[in-house]
C-alpha atoms as an extended CHARMM CRD file, in Angstrom:
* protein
*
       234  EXT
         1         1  UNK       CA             50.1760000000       87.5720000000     -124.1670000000  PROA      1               0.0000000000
         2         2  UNK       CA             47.6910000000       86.2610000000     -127.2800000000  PROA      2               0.0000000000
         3         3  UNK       CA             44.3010000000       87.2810000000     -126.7440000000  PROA      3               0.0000000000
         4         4  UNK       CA             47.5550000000       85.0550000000     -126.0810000000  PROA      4               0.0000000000
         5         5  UNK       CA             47.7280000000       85.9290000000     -122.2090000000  PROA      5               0.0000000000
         6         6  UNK       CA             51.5490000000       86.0590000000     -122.7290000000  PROA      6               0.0000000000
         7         7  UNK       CA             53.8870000000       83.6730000000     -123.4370000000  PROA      7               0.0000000000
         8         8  UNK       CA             55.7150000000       86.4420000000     -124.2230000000  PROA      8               0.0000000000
         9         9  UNK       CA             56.8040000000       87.1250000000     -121.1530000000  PROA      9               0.0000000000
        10        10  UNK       CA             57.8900000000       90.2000000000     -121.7440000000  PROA      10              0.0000000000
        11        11  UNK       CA             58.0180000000       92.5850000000     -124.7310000000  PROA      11              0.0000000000
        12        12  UNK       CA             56.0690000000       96.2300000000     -126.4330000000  PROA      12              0.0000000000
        13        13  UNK       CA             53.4550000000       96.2870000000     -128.4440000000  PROA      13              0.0000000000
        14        14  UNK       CA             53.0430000000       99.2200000000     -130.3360000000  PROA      14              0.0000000000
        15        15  UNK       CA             56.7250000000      100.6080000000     -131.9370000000  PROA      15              0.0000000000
        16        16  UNK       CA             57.3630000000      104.3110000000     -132.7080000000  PROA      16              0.0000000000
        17        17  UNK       CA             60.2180000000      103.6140000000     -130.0270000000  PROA      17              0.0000000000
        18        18  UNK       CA             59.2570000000      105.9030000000     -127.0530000000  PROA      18              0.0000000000
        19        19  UNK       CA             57.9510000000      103.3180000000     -124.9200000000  PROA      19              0.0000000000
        20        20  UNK       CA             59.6010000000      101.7180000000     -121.9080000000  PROA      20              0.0000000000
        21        21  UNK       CA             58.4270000000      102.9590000000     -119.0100000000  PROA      21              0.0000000000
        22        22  UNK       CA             59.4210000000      101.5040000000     -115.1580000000  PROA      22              0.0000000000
        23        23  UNK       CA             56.4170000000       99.3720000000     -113.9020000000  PROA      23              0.0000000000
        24        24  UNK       CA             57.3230000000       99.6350000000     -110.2990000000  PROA      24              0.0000000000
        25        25  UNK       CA             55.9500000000       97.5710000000     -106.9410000000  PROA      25              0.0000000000
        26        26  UNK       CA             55.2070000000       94.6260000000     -109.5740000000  PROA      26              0.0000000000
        27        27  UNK       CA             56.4940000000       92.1630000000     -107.3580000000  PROA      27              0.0000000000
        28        28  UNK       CA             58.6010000000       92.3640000000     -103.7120000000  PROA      28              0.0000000000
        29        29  UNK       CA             61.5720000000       91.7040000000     -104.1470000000  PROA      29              0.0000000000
        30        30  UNK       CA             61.5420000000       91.4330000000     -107.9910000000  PROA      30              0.0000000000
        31        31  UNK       CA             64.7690000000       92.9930000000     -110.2270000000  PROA      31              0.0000000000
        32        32  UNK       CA             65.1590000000       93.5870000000     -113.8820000000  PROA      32              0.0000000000
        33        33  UNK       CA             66.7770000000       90.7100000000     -115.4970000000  PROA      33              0.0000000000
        34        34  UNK       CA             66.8690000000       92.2720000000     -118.7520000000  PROA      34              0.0000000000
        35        35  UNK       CA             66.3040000000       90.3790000000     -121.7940000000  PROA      35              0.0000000000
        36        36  UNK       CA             68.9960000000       88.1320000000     -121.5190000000  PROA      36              0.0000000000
        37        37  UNK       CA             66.6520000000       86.3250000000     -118.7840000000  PROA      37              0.0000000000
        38        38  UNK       CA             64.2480000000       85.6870000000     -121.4500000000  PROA      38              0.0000000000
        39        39  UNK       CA             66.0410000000       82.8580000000     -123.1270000000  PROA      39              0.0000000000
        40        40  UNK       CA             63.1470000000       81.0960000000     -124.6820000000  PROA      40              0.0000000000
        41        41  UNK       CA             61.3000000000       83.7960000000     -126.2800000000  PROA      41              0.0000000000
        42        42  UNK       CA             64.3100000000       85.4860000000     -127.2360000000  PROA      42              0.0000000000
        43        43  UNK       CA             65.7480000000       82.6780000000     -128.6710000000  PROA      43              0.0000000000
        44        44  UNK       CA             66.1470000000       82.1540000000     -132.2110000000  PROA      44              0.0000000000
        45        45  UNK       CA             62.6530000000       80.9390000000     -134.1470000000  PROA      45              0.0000000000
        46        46  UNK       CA             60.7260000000       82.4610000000     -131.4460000000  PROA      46              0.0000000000
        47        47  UNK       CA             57.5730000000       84.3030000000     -133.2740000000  PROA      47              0.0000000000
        48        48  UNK       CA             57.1500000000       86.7810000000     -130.2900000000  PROA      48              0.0000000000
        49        49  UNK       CA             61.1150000000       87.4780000000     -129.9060000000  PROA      49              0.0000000000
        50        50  UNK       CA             61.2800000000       87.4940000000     -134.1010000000  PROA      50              0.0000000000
        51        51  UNK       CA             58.8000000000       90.5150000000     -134.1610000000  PROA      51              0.0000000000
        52        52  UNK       CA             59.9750000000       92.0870000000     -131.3780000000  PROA      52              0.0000000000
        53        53  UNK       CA             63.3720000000       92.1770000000     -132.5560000000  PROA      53              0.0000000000
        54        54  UNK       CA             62.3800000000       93.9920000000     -136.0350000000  PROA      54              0.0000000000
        55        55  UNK       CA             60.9090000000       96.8660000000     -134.1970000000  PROA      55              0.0000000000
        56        56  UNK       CA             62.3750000000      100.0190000000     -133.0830000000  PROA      56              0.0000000000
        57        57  UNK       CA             61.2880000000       99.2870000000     -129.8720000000  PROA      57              0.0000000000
        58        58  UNK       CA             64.2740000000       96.8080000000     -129.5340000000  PROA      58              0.0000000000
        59        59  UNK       CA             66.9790000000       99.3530000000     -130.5050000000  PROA      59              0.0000000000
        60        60  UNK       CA             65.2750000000      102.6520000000     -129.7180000000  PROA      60              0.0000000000
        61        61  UNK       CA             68.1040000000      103.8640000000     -126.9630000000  PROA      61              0.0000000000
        62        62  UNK       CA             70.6860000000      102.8080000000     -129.6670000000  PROA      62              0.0000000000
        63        63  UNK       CA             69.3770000000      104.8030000000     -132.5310000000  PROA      63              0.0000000000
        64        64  UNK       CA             68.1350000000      107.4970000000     -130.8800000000  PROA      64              0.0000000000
        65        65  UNK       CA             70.1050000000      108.3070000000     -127.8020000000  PROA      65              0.0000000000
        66        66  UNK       CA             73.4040000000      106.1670000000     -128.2350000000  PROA      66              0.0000000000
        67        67  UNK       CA             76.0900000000      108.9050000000     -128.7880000000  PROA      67              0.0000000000
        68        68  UNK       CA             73.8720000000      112.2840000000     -127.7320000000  PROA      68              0.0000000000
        69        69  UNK       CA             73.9500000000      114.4180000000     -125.0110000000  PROA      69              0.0000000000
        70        70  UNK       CA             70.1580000000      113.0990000000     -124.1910000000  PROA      70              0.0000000000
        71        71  UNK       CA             71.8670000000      109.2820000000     -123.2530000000  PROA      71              0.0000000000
        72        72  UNK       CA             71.9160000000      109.6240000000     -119.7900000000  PROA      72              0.0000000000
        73        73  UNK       CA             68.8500000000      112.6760000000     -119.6980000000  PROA      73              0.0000000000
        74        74  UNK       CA             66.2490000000      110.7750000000     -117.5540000000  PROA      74              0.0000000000
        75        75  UNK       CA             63.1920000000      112.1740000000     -119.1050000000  PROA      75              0.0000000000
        76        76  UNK       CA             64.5300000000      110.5370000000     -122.6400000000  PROA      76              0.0000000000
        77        77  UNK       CA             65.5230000000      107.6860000000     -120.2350000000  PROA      77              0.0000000000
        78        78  UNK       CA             61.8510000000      106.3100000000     -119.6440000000  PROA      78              0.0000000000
        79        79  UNK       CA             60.5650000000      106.1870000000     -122.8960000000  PROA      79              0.0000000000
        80        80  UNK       CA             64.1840000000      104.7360000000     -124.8280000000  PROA      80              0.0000000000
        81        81  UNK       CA             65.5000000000      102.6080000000     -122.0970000000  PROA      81              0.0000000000
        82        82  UNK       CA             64.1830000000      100.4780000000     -119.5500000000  PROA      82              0.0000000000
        83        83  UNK       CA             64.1590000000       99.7940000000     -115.5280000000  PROA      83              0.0000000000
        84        84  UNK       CA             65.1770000000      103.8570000000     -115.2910000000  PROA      84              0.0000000000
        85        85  UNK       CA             65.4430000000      104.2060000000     -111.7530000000  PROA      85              0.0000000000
        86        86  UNK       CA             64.9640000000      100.7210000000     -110.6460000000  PROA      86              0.0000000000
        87        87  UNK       CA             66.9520000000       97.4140000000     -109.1900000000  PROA      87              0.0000000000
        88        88  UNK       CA             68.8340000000       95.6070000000     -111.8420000000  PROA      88              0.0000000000
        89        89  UNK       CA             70.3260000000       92.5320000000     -111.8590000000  PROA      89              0.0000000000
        90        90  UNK       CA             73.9980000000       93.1100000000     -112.4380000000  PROA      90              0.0000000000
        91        91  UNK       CA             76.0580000000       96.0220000000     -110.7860000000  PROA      91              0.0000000000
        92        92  UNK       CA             76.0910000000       99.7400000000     -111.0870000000  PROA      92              0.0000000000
        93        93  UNK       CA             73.7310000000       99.7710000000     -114.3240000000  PROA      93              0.0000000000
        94        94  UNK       CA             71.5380000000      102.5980000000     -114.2270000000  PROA      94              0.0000000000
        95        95  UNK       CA             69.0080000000      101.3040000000     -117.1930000000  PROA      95              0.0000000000
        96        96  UNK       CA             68.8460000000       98.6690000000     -119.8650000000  PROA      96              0.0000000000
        97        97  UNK       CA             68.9070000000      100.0930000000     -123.1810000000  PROA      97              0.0000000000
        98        98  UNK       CA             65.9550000000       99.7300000000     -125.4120000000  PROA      98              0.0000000000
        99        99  UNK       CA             62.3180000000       98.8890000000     -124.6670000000  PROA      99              0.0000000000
       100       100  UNK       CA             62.9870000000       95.8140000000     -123.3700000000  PROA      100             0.0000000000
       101       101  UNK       CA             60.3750000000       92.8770000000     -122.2800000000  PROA      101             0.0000000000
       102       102  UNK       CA             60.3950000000       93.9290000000     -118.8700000000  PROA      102             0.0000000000
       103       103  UNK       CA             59.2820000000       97.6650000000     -120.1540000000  PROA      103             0.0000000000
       104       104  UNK       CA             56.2110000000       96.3220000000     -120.9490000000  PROA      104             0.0000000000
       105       105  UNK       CA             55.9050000000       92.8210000000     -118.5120000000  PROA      105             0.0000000000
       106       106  UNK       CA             57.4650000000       93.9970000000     -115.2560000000  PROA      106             0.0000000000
       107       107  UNK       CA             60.1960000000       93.1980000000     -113.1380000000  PROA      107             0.0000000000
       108       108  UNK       CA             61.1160000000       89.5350000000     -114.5910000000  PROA      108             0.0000000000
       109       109  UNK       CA             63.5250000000       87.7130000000     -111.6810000000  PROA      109             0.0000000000
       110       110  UNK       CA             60.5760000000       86.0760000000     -109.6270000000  PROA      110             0.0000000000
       111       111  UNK       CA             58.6240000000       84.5540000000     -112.7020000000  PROA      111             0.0000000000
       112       112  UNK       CA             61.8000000000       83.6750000000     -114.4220000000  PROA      112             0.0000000000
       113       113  UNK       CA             62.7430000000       81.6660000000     -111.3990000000  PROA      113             0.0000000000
       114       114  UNK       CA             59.3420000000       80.0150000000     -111.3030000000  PROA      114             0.0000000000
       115       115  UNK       CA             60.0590000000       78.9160000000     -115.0180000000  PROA      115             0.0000000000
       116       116  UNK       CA             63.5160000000       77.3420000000     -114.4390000000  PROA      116             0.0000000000
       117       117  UNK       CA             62.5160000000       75.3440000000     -111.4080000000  PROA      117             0.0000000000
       118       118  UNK       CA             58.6370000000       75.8330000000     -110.4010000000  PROA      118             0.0000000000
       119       119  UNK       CA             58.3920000000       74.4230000000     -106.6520000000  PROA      119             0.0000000000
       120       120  UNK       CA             61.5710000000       73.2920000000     -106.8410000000  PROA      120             0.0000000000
       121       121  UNK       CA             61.1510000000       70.1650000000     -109.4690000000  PROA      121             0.0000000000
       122       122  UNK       CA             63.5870000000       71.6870000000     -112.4410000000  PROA      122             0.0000000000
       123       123  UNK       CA             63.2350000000       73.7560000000     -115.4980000000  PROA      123             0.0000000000
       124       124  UNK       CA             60.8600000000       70.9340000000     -117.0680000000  PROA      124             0.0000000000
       125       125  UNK       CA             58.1240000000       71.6370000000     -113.8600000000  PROA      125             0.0000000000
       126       126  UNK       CA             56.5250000000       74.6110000000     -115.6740000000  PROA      126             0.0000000000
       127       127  UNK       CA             56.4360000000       73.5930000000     -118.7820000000  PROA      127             0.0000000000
       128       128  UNK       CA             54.4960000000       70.3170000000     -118.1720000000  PROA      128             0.0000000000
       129       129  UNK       CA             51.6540000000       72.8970000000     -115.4080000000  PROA      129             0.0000000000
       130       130  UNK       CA             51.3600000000       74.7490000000     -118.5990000000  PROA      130             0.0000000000
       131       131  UNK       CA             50.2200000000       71.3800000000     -120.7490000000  PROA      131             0.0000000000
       132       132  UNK       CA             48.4230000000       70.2620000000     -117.4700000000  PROA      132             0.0000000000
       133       133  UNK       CA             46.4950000000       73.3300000000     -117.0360000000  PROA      133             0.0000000000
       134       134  UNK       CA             47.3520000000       76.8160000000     -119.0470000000  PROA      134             0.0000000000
       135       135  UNK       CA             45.5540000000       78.3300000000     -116.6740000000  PROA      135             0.0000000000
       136       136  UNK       CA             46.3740000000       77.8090000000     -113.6410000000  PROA      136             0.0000000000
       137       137  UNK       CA             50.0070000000       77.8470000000     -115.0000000000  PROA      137             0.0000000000
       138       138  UNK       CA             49.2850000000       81.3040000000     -115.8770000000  PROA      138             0.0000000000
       139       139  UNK       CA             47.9160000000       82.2670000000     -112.7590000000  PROA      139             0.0000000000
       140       140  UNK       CA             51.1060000000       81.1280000000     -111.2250000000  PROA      140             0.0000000000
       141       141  UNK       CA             52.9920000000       83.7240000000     -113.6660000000  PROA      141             0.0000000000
       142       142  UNK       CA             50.7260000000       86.6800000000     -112.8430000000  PROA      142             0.0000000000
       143       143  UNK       CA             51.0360000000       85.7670000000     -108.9090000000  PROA      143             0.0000000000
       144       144  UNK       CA             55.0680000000       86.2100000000     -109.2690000000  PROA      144             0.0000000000
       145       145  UNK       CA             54.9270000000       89.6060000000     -111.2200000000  PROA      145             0.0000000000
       146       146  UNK       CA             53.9870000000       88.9900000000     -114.6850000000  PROA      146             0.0000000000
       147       147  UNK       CA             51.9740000000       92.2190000000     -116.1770000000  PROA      147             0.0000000000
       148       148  UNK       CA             50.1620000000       92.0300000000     -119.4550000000  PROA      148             0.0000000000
       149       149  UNK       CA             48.1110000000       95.3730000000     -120.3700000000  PROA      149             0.0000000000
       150       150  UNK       CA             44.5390000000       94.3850000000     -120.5760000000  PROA      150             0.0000000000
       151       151  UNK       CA             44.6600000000       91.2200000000     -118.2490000000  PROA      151             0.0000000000
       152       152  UNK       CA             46.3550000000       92.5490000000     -115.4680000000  PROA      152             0.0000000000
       153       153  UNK       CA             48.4280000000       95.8650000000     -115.5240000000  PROA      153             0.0000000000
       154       154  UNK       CA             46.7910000000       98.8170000000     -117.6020000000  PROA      154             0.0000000000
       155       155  UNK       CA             43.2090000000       98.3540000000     -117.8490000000  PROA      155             0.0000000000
       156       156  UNK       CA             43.7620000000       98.2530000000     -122.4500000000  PROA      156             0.0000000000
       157       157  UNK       CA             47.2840000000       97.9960000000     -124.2300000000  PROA      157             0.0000000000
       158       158  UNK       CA             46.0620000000      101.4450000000     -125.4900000000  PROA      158             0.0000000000
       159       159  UNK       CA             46.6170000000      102.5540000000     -122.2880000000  PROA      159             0.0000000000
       160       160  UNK       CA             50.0050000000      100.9410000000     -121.6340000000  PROA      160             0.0000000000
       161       161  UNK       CA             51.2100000000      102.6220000000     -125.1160000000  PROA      161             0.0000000000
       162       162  UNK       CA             50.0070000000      106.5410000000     -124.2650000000  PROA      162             0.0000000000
       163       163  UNK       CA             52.7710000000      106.2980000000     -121.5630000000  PROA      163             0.0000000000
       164       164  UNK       CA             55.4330000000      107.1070000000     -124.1360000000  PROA      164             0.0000000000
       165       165  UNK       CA             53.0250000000      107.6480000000     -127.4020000000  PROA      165             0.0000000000
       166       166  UNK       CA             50.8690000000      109.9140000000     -128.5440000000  PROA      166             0.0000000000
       167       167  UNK       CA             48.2920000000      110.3940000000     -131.0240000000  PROA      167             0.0000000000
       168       168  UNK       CA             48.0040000000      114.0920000000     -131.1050000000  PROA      168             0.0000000000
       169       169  UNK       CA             50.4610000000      117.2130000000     -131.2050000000  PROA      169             0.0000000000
       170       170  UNK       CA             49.0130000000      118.8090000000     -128.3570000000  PROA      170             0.0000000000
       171       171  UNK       CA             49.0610000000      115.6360000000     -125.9620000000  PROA      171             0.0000000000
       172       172  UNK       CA             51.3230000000      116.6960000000     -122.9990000000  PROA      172             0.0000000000
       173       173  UNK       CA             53.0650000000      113.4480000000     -123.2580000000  PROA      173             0.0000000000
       174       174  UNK       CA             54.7240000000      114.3780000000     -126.2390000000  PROA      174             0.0000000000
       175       175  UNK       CA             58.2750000000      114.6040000000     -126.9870000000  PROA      175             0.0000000000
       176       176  UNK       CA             59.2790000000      118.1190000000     -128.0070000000  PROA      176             0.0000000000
       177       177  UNK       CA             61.9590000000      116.6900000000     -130.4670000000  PROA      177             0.0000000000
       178       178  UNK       CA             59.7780000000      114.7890000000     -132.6130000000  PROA      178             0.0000000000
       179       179  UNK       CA             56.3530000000      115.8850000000     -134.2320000000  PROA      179             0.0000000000
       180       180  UNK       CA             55.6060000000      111.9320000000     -135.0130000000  PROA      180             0.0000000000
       181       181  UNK       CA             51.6850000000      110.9120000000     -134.1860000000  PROA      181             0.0000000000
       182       182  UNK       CA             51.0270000000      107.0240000000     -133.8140000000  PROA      182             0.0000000000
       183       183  UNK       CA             47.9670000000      105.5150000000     -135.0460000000  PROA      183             0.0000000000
       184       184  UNK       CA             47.0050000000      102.9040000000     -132.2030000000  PROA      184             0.0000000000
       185       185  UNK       CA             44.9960000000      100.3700000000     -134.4030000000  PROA      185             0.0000000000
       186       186  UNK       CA             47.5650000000      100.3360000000     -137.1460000000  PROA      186             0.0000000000
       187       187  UNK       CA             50.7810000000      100.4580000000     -135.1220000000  PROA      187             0.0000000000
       188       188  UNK       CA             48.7620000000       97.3230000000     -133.0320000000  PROA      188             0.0000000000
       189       189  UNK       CA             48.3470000000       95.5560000000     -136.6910000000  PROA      189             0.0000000000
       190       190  UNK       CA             51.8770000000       96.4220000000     -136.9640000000  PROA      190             0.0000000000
       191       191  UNK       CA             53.8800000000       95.3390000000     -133.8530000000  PROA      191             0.0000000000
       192       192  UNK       CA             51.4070000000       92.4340000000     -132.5430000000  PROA      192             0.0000000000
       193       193  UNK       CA             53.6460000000       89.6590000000     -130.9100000000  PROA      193             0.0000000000
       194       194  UNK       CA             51.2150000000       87.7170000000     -129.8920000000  PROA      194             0.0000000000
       195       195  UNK       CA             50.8860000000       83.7700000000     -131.2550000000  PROA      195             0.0000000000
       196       196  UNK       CA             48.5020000000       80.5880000000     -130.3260000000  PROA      196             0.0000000000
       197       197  UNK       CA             50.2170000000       78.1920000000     -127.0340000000  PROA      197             0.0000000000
       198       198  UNK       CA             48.1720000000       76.3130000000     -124.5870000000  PROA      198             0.0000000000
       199       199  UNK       CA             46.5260000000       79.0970000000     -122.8610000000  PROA      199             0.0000000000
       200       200  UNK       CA             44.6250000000       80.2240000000     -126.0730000000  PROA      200             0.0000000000
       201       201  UNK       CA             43.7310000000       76.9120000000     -127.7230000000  PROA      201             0.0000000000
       202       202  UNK       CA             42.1610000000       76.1300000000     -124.0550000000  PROA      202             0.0000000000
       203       203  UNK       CA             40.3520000000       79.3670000000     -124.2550000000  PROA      203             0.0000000000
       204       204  UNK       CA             38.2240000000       78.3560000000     -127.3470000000  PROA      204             0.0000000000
       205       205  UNK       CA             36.9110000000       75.4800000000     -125.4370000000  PROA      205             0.0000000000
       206       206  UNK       CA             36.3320000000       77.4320000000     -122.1080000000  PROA      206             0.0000000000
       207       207  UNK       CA             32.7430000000       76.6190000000     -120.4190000000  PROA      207             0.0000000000
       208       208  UNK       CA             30.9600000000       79.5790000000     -119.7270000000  PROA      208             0.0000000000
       209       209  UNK       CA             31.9710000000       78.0610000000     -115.4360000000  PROA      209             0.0000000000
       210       210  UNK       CA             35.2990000000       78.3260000000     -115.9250000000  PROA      210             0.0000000000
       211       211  UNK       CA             35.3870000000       81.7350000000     -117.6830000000  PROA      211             0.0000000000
       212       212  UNK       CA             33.8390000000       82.9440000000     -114.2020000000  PROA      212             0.0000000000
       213       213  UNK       CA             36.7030000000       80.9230000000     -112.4720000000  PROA      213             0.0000000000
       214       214  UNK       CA             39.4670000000       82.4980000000     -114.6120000000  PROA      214             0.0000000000
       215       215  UNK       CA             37.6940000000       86.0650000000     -115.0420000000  PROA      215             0.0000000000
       216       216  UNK       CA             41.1240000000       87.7450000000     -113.4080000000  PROA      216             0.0000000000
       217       217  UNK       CA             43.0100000000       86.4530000000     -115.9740000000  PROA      217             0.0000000000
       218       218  UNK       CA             41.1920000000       86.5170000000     -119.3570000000  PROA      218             0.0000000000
       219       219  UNK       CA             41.8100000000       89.3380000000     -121.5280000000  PROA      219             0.0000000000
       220       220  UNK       CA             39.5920000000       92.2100000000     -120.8350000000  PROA      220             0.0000000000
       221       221  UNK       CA             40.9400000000       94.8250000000     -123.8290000000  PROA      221             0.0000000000
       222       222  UNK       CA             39.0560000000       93.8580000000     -126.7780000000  PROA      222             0.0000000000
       223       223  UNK       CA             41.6030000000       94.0190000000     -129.2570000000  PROA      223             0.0000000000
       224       224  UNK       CA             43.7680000000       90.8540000000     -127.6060000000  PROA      224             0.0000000000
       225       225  UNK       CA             40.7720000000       89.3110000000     -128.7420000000  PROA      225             0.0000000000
       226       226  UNK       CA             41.4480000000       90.3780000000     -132.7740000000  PROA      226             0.0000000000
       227       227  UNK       CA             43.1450000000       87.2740000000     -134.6540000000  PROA      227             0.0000000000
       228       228  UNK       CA             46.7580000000       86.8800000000     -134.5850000000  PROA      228             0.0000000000
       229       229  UNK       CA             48.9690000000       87.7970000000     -136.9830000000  PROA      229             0.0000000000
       230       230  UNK       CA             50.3840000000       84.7180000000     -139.0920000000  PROA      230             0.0000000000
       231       231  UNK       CA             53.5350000000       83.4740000000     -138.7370000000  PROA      231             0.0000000000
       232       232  UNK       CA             56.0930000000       83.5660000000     -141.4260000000  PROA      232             0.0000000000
       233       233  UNK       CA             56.5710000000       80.9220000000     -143.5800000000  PROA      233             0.0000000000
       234       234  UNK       CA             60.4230000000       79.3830000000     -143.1070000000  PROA      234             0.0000000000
């Protein structure tokens, strides 16, 4: 994501853990991988998967519907779980448990295959389009199903959020079993995953020609333009 466009290929942004909701039609053909399929970003070190992983959003379904007679209630379902409803990778599973990446970035199989061996020249392929040109490596992500509120799904994050938050008591969103309000801005401050890669060092140097070539992919919510949150120190 970062003003980062999303190198976090998957993940939530905002954590008061009622957030996963199925983005469907994101890709044909595209299934839930879960976030087992997100091996780099998941894996240890990883700022994105570091802050994602101390947020509720990553154990939501556990703490609040694990064990109650709400685990398998559908409208608690799309808010605490993930791919309600959709295909999966893996039989019979119904949902993935939590907000996972996908809640948030879509359907991952298609742009996880395009990672591990992008037009057919091994996992290394991507990696080296991404030094090469962030941009057009990007592209390439968004063109097999990546969504990233404010580039290309949901027109701001704000809007992504409201699908499972609210900010008032009367909002008809709501959950009737919790009277909790979220503060957008803060909760932003709060749960922002995003960090500098290629994409957003090559945005500070962008020529006012290629910001017209790349409109449909530069952030258009302002606040993925607010300044990252700093890593922590090892």
């Amino acid at each position: 994501m970062s003003g980062k466009v999303s190198k976090y290929l998957f993940g939530g942004v905002v954590s008061l853990g009622l957030f996963a909701f199925a983005l469907s039609g994101v890709s044909v053909g595209a299934i839930y991988t879960g976030n087992s399929g997100c091996k780099c970003h998941m894996g240890k070190g990883c700022f994105e998967g570091e802050e994602y992983k101390e947020r509720l959003h990553s154990n939501t379904w556990e703490k609040r519907l694990k064990g109650t007679p709400d685990s398998e209630n559908p409208d608690c379902l799309k808010c605490h779980a993930t791919a309600y409803g959709e295909k999966i990778e893996g039989a019979g599973l119904k949902y993935l448990p939590n907000v996972q990446c996908e809640a948030c970035h879509g359907a991952g199989s298609e742009y996880k295959k395009l990672k591990e061996n992008f037009e057919g020249k091994g996992k290394d392929a991507f990696k080296a389009l991404l030094k090469k040109d962030p941009f057009e490596a990007r592209k390439v992500q968004y063109d097999a199903g990546l969504i990233v509120a404010g580039i290309n799904g949901p027109a701001t994050v704000k809007e992504q959020c409201m699908k499972c938050h609210w900010e008032t008591k009367d909002d008809k969103n709501r959950c009737p079993k919790t009277d909790k309000l979220m503060d957008y801005k803060e909760f932003f401050k709060k749960d922002d995953h995003r960090d500098e890669d290629e994409l957003d060092v090559a945005l500070k140097k962008m020529s006012a020609e290629d910001k017209k070539k790349w409109a449909a992919i530069l952030p258009k919510d302002e606040i993925l333009n607010t300044p990252l949150k700093p890593k922590k120190k090892d």
